[in-house]
C-alpha positions in Angstrom: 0.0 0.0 0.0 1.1 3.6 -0.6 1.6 5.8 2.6 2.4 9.0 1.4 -1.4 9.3 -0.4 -2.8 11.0 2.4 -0.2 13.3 1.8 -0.7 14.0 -1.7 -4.4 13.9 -0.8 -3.7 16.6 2.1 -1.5 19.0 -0.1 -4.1 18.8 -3.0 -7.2 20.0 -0.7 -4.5 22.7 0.8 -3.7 23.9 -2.9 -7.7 23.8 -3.2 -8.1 26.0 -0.1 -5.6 28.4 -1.0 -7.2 28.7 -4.7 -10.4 29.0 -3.2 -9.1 31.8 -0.6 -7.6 33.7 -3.0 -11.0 33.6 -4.8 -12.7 35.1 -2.5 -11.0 38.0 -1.4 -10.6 38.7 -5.0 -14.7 38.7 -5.2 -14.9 40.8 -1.9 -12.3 43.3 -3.5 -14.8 43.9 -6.5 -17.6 43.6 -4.3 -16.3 46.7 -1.8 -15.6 48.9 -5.2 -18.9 48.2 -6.2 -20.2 49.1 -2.7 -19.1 52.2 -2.8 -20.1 53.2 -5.5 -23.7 51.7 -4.3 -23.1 54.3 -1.8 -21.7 56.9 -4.2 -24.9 56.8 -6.1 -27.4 56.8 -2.9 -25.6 59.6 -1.5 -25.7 61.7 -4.8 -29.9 60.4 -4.8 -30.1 61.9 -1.3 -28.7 65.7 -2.1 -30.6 65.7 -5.0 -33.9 64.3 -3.4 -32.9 67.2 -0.7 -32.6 69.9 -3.1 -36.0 68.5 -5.1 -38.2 68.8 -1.6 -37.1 72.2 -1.0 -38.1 73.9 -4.1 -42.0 75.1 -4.6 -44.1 72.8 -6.3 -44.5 73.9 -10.2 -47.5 75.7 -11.6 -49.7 73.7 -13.8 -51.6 76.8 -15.4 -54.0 74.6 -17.7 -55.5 73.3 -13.9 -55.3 77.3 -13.0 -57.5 78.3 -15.7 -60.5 75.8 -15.1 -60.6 75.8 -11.8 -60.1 80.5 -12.2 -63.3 79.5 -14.7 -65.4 77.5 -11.9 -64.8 80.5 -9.4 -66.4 82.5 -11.5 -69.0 81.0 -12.6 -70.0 79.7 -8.9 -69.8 83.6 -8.2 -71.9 84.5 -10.8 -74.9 81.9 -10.1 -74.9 82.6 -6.8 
């Protein structure tokens, strides 16, 4: 019987271990640049939301008109 295979069995899953280490941080690398820029984009959403919330609401004058036209003629039936 052989009696180093263990061994080679034993540095094969190490070399697998290693591969799959390396694999991962390079995923988490990629996956913190991507993050930020996640957070990047949300923060630029934010200020802009802020900005958007803080300016008067537009004027719509074709709902001006009608509802200038239904004062007036309430008023005049009245």
């Amino acid at each position: 019987m052989y009696q180093y295979k263990h061994e080679e069995v034993a540095w094969q899953r190490l070399q697998d271990v290693q591969r799959e280490m390396e694999n991962s941080r390079q995923l988490a690398d990629g996956l913190g640049r991507a993050m930020s820029r996640f957070r990047l984009l949300a923060r630029r959403a934010w200020w802009l939301g802020g900005i958007a919330s803080i300016r008067p609401p537009r004027r719509r004058p074709a709902l001006e008109d009608c509802e200038m036209e239904d004062s007036h003629t309430a008023s005049g039936a009245a």
